[in-house]
NUNUPA-950611 format. One record per residue (C-alpha): residue in three letters; x, y, z. Coordinates in nm, 4 decimals. Layout:
N
+------+----------+----------+----------+
: rest :     east :    north :       up :
+------+----------+----------+----------+
:  Ala :        X :        Y :        Z :
...
+------+----------+----------+----------+
This chain:
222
+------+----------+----------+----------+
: rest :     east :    north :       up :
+------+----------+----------+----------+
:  Unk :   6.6355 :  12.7735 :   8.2005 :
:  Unk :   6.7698 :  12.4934 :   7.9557 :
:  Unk :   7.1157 :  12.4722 :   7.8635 :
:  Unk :   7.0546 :  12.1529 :   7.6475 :
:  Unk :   7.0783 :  12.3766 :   7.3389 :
:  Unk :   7.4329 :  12.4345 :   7.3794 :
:  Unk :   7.7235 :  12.1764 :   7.4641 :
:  Unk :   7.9858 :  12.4434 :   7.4468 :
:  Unk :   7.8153 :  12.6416 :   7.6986 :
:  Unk :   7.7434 :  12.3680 :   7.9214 :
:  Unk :   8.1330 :  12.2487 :   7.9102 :
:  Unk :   8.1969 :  12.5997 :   7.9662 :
:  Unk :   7.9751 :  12.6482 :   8.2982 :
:  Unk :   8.0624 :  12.3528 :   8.4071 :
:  Unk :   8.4453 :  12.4417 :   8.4262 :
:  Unk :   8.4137 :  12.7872 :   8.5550 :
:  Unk :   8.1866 :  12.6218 :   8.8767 :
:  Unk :   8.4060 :  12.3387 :   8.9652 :
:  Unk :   8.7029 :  12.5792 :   8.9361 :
:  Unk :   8.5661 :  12.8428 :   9.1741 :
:  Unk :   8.4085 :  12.6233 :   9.4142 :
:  Unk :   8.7171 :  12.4333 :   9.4425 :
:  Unk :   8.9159 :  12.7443 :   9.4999 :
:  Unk :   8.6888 :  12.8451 :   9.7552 :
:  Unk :   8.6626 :  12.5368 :   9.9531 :
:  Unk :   9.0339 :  12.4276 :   9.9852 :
:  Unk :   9.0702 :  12.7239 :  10.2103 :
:  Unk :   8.8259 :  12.6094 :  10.4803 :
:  Unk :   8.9168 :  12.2558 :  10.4137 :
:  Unk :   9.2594 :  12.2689 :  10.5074 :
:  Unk :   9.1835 :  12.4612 :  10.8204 :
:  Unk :   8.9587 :  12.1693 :  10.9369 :
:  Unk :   9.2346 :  11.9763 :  10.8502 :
:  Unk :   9.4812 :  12.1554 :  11.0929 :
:  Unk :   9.2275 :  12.1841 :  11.3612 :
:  Unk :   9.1737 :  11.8412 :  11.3630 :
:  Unk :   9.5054 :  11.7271 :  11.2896 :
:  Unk :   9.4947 :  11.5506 :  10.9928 :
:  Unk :   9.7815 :  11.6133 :  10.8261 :
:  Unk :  10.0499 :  11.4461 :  10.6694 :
:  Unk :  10.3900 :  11.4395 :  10.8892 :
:  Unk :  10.6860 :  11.4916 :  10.6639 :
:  Unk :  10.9877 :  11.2107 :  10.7231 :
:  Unk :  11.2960 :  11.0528 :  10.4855 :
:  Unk :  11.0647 :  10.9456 :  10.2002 :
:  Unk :  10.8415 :  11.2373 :  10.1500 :
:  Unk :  10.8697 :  11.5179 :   9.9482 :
:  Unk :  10.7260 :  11.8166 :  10.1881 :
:  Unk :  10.9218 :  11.8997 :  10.4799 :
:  Unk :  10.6243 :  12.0883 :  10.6341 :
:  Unk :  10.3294 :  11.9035 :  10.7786 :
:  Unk :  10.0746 :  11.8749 :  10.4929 :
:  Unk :   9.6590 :  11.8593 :  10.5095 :
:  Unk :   9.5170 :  11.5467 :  10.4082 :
:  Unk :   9.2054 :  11.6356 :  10.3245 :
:  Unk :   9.2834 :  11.8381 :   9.9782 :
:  Unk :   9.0765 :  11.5957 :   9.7927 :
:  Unk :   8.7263 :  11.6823 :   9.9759 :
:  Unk :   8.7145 :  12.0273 :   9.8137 :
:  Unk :   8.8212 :  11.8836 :   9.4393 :
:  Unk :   8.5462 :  11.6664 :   9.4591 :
:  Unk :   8.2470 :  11.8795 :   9.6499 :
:  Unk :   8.3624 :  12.1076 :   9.2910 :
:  Unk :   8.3548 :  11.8502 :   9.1088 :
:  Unk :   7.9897 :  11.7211 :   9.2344 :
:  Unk :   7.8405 :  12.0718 :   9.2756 :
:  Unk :   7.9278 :  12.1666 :   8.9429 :
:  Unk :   7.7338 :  11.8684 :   8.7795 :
:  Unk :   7.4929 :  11.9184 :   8.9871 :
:  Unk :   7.4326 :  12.2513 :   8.8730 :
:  Unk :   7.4190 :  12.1432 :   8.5326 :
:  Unk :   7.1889 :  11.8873 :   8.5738 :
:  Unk :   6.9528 :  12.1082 :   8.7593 :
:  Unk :   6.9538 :  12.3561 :   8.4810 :
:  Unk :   6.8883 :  12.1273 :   8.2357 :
:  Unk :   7.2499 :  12.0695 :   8.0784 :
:  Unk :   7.2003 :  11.6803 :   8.0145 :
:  Unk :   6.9133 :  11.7194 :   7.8554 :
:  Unk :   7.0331 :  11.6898 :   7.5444 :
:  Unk :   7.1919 :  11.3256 :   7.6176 :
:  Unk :   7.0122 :  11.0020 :   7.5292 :
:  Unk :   6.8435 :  10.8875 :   7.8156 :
:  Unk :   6.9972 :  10.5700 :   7.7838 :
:  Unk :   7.3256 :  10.7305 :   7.8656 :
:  Unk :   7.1893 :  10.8259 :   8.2099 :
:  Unk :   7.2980 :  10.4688 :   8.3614 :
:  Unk :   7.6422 :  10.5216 :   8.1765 :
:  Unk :   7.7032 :  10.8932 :   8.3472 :
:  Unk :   7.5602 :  10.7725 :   8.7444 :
:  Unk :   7.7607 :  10.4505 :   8.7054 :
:  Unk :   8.0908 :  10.7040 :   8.6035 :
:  Unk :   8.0166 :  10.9524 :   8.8938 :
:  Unk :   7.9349 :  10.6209 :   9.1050 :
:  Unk :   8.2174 :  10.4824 :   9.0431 :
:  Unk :   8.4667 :  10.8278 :   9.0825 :
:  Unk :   8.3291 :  10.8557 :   9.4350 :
:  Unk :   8.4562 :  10.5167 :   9.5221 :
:  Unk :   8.7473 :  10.5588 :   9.3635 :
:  Unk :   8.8058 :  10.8665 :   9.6172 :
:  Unk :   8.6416 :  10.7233 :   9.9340 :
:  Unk :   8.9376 :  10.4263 :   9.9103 :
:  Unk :   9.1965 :  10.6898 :   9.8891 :
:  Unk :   9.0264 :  10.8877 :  10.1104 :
:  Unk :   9.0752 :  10.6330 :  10.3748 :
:  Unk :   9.3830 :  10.5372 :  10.2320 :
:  Unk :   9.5510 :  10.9083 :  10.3550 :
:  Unk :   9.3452 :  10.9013 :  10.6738 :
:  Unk :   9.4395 :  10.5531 :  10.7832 :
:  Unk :   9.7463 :  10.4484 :  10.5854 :
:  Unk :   9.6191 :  10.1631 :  10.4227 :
:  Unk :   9.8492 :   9.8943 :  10.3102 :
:  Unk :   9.8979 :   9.8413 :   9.9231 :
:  Unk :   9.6330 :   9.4751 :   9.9269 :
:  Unk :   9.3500 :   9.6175 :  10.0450 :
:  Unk :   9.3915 :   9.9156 :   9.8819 :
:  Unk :   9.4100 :   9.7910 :   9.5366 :
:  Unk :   9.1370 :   9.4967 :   9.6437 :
:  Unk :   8.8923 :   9.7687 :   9.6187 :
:  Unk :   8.9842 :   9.9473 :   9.3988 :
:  Unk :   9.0043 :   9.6260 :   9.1558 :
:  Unk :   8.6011 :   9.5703 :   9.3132 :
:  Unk :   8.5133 :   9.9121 :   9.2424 :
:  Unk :   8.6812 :   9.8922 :   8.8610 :
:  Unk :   8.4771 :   9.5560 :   8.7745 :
:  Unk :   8.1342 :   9.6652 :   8.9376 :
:  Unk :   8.1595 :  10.0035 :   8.7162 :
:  Unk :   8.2038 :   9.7379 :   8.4138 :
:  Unk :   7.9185 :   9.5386 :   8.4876 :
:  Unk :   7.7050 :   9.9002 :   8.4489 :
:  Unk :   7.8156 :   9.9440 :   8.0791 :
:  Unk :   8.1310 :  10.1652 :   8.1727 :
:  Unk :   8.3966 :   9.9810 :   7.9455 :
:  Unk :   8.6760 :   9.9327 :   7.6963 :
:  Unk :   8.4772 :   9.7632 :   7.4408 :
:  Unk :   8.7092 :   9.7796 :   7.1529 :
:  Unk :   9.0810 :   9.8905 :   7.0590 :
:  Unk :   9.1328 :  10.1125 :   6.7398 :
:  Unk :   9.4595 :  10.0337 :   6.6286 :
:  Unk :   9.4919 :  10.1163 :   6.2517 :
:  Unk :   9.8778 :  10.1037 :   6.1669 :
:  Unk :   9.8197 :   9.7594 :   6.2892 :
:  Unk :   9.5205 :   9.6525 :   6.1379 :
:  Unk :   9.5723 :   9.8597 :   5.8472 :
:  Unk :   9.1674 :  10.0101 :   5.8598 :
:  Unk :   8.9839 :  10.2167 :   6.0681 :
:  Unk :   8.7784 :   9.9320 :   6.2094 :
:  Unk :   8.7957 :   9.9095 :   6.5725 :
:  Unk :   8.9113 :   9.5424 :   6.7457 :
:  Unk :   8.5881 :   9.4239 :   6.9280 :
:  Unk :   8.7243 :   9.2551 :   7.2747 :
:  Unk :   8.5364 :   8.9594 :   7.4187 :
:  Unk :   8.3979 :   8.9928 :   7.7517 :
:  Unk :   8.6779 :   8.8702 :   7.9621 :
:  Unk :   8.9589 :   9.0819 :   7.7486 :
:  Unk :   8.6794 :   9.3920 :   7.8137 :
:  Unk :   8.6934 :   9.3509 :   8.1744 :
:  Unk :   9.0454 :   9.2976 :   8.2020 :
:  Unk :   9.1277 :   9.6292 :   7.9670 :
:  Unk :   8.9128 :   9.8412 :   8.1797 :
:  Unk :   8.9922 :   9.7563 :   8.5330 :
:  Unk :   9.3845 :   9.7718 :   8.4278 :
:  Unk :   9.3167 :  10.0870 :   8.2964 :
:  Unk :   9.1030 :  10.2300 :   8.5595 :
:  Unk :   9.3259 :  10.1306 :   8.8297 :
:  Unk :   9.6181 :  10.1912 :   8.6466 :
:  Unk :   9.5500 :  10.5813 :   8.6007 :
:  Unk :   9.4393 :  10.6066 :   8.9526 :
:  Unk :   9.7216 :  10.5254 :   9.1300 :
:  Unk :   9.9923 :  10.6486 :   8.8236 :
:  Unk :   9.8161 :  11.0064 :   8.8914 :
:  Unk :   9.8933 :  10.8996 :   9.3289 :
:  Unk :  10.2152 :  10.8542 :   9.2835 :
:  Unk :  10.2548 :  11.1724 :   9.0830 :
:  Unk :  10.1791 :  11.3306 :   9.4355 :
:  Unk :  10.4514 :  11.4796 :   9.5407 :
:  Unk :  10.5757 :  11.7966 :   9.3977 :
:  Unk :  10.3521 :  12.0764 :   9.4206 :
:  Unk :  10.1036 :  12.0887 :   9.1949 :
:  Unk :  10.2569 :  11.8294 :   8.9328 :
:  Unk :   9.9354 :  11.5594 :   8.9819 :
:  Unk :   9.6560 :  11.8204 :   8.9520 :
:  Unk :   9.8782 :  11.9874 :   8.6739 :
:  Unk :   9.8769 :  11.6612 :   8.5114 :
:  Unk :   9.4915 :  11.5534 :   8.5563 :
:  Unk :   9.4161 :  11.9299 :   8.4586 :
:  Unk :   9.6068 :  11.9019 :   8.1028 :
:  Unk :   9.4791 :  11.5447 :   8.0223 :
:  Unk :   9.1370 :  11.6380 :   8.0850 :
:  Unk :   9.0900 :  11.9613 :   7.8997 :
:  Unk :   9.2728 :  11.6951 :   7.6179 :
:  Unk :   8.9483 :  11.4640 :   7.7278 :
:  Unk :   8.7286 :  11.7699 :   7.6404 :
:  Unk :   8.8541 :  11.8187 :   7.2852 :
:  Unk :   8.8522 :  11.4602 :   7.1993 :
:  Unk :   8.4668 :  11.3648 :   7.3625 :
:  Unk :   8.3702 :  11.6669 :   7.1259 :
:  Unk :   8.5478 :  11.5716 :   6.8248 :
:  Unk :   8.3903 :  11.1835 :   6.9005 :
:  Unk :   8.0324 :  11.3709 :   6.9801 :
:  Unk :   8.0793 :  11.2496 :   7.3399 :
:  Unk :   7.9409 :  11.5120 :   7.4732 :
:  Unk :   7.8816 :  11.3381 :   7.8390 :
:  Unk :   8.2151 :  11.2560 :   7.8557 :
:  Unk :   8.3387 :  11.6331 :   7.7826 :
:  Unk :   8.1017 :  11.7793 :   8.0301 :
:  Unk :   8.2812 :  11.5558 :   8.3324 :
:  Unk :   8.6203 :  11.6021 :   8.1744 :
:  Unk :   8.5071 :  12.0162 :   8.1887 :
:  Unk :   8.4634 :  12.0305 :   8.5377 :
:  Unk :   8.7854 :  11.7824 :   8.6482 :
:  Unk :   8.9605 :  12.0377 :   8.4793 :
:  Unk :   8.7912 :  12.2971 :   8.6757 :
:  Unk :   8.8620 :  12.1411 :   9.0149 :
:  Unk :   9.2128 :  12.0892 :   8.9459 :
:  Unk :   9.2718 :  12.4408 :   8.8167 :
:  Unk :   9.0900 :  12.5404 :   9.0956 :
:  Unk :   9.3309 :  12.3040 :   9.3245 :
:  Unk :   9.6609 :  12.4286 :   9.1681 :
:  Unk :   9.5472 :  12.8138 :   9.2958 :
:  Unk :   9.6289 :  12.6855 :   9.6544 :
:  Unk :   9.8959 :  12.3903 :   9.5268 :
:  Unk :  10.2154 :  12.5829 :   9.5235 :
+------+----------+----------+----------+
């Protein structure tokens, strides 16, 4: 079976499995959680005043994962040019470090240095692989539709601002239920219509299932 025919389709699929495998798996995550005590003690500066499972993240992700993986196995990015196939392991690379450090970060209660130190490491290695801000299209500035090429240095600066910047603005959004998945949710299924409308079809089929996993999340979030 080949769903390389069809984009829609494969955006499709790719939301409805990250959705209910998320859904599924929060369940049985947060009972490991309690049964091994990893939860999240309320006190003065949090938001919950019940003890909270840290491990929420786990089940977003597994949907995340086994959704693309899914797709891939049924032939979904077939229809992408192979030479995007560094571009979407480097992305998915990348995403998994991104959660291992905050993984580790609600398990051991990292301080704010290290924390960002590799997150900052993770954000310029995924540069080196070709994930980047290559160019700014600003046209009431320029006053055209041409795009403002960045050097190298501005590149890598743009990207890893960006990429750590969004990561922690969407942590610190964590603390009413259901407002940071509610957030991620919206702004990707905004991702999906925009990688579409650009012919990014990579980029829609990972914004498809984030938007799966979080609505997937938000069942259980409130």
């Amino acid at each position: 079976m080949s769903l390389a025919a069809s984009p829609l389709v494969v955006a499709t699929l790719s939301f409805v499995l990250a959705a209910g495998v998320t859904m599924v798996l929060v369940p049985v995550v947060r009972a490991l959680g309690l049964r091994f005590e990893l939860i999240d003690q309320p006190d003065s500066r949090k938001q919950h005043n019940a003890p909270m499972v840290r491990l929420g993240g786990i089940a977003m992700v597994a949907g995340f994962g086994l959704s693309l993986t899914v797709i891939w196995l049924l032939g979904g990015f077939g229809l992408l040019a192979p030479a995007r196939d560094q571009l979407i392991w480097s992305t998915l690379a990348g995403s998994l470090c991104f959660f291992l450090i905050g993984l580790a970060d609600d398990l051991f209660d990292l301080s704010p240095w290290p924390r960002l130190a590799g997150q900052f490491a993770v954000a310029s290695v995924v540069w080196s692989q070709g994930v980047r801000i290559g160019a700014i299209d600003l046209p009431w500035v320029s006053g055209s539709s041409s795009a403002i090429v960045l050097s190298d240095g501005l590149s890598l600066l743009a990207t890893v601002i960006w990429l750590v910047g969004i990561t922690n603005a969407i942590n610190w959004l964590d603390g009413l239920d259901g407002l940071a998945a509610g957030v991620a949710g919206i702004a990707a299924v905004g991702l999906i219509s925009v990688s579409f409308s650009l012919h990014q079809v990579a980029a829609g089929f990972l914004a498809a299932a984030l938007a799966g996993c979080c609505l997937g999340f938000l069942r259980h979030n409130f």
